[in-house]
C-alpha positions, -999 to +999 in steps of 0.1 A: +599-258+489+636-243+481+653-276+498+628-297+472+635-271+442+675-280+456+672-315+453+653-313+419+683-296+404+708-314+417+693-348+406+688-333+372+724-321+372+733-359+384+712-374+358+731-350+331+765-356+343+757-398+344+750-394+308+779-373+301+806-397+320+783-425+303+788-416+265+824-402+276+839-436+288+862-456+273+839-482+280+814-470+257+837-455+231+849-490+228+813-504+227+804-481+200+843-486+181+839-528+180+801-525+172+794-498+152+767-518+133+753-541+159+718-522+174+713-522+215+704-554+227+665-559+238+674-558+274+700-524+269+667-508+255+641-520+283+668-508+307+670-472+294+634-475+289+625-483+327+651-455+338+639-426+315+601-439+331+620-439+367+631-405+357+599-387+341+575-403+374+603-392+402+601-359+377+563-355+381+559-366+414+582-343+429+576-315+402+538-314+391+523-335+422+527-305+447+508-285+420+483-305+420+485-311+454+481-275+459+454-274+431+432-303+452+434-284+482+421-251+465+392-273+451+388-289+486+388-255+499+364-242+473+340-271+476+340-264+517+330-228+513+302-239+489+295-262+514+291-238+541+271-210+519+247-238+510+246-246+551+240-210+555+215-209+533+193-239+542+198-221+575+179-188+564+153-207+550+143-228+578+142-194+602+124-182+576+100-209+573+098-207+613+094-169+608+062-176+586+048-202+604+050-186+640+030-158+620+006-180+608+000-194+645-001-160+659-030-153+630-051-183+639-048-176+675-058-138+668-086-152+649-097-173+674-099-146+698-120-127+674-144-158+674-148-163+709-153-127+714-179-122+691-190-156+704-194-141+740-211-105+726-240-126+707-247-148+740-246-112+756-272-098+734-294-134+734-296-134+775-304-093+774-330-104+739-344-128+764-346-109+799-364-081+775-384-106+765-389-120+800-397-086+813-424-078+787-440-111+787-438-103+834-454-068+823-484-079+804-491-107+831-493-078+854-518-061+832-539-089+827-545-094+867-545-054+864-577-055+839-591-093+856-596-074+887 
């Protein structure tokens, strides 16, 4: 980062004493001295136009792209812990969901076990209902041969 800020002052510094030497030359003293009225050519404008563009993008991409290089990898950070609590999340509700529906089973299967106990105690009391019976129905037989005889 301090070679880059380095470079970014001495190409500024650069620029500024290219412009100084520029407008100091004889050359252009002359230029301006013999042509005082003429304007810049078309081609004298497009130039400085292209090189104050060449300037302001190597400007920007060497001044405000690491900022928002640095700001895109906050968001990307940002965006991955969102990611990741969401993740977590969904993860809590599915145990939760597997939580609930294991009790639900276990229910049902306690429920069932209620049934076929109660289902076993009524066939208990039908067969004893019916060996009663049996026995009364064997006991008045006997009394019938009992008073026959």
């Amino acid at each position: 980062m301090l070679n880059r800020l380095l470079m970014v002052k001495a190409w500024l510094l650069l620029i500024v004493l290219a412009k100084a030497f520029s407008i100091n030359s004889p050359a252009y003293a002359q230029i301006i001295h013999t042509n005082p009225q003429q304007p810049e050519s078309f081609q004298e404008r497009m130039r400085q136009q292209q090189e104050e563009q060449n300037q302001e993008t190597w400007l920007r991409l060497n001044l405000q792209e690491p900022r928002l290089l640095q700001q895109q990898i906050i968001q990307q950070q940002q965006f991955t812990r969102q990611q990741q609590e969401l993740i977590r999340q969904q993860r809590f509700r599915l145990q939760q969901e597997q939580t609930r529906l294991q009790q639900q089973q276990f229910t049902q299967q306690q429920q069932l076990r209620i049934q076929q106990q109660q289902l076993r105690q009524d066939q208990q009391i039908r067969q004893q209902q019916q060996l009663r019976l049996q026995e009364q129905i064997r006991q008045q037989q006997i009394r019938q041969q009992k008073n026959n005889l």
